[in-house]
N, C-alpha and C positions, 0 to 999 in steps of 0.2 A: 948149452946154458944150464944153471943150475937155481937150486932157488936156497932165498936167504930170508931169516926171520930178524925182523927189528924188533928190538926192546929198548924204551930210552922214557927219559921222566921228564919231565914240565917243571917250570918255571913256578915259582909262586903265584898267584893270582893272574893263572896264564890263561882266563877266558877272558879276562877286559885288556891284556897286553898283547892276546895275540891279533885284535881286532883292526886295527890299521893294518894290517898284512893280512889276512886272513883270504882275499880274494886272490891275490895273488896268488897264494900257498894252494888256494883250491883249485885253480887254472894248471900251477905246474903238474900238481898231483892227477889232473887229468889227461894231460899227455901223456906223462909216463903214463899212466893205466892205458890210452889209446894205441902207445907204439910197445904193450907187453912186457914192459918193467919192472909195474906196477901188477900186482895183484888183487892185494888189499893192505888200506893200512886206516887206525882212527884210534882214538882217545878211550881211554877206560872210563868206566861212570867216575866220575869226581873228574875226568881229566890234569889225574897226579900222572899217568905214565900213557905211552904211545907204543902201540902193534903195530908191525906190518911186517907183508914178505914179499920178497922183491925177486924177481926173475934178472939173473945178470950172469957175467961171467967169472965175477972173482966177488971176494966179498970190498977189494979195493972198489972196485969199482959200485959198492952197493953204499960203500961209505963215502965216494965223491959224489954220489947224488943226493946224499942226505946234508954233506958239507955245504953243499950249493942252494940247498932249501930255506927260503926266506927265515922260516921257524929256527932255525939253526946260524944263523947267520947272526937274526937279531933277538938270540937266543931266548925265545921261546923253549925252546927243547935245551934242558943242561946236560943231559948226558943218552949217550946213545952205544949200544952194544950190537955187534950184527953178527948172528953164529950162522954157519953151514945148514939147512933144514934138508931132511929126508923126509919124503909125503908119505906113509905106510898107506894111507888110501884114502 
């Protein structure tokens, strides 16, 4: 497995729209952290853009679990980038 860094932006006034979804979003996001997918991922101060880095085997498959996240779905999150990450330490 390799690991992947996410970069992706928010929605306009995406702290009152991401709110009807938002338990959801945190339940999935605990799985993946529970079965090692997940590593870390959250919201920048203002929450204009979204971190994370994800343990997977392709970067496809880092982008079909961000496809399938409620935030992405009912687009909360407009744009989403996932590059290769090297841990120097």
């Amino acid at each position: 497995m390799a690991r992947f860094v996410l970069w992706g932006t928010y929605c306009n006034d995406a702290l009152e729209k991401r709110t009807p979804f938002r338990d959801e979003h945190l339940s999935r996001l605990s799985e993946l952290k529970q079965s090692g997918r997940l590593i870390t991922l959250g919201p920048t101060e203002g929450s204009t853009h979204v971190f994370g880095i994800f343990e997977a085997d392709s970067r496809e498959d880092v982008q079909a679990l961000v496809e399938a996240d409620i935030y992405w779905t009912q687009k909360i999150w407009t744009q989403i980038e996932v590059y290769p990450w090297i841990q120097a330490f």
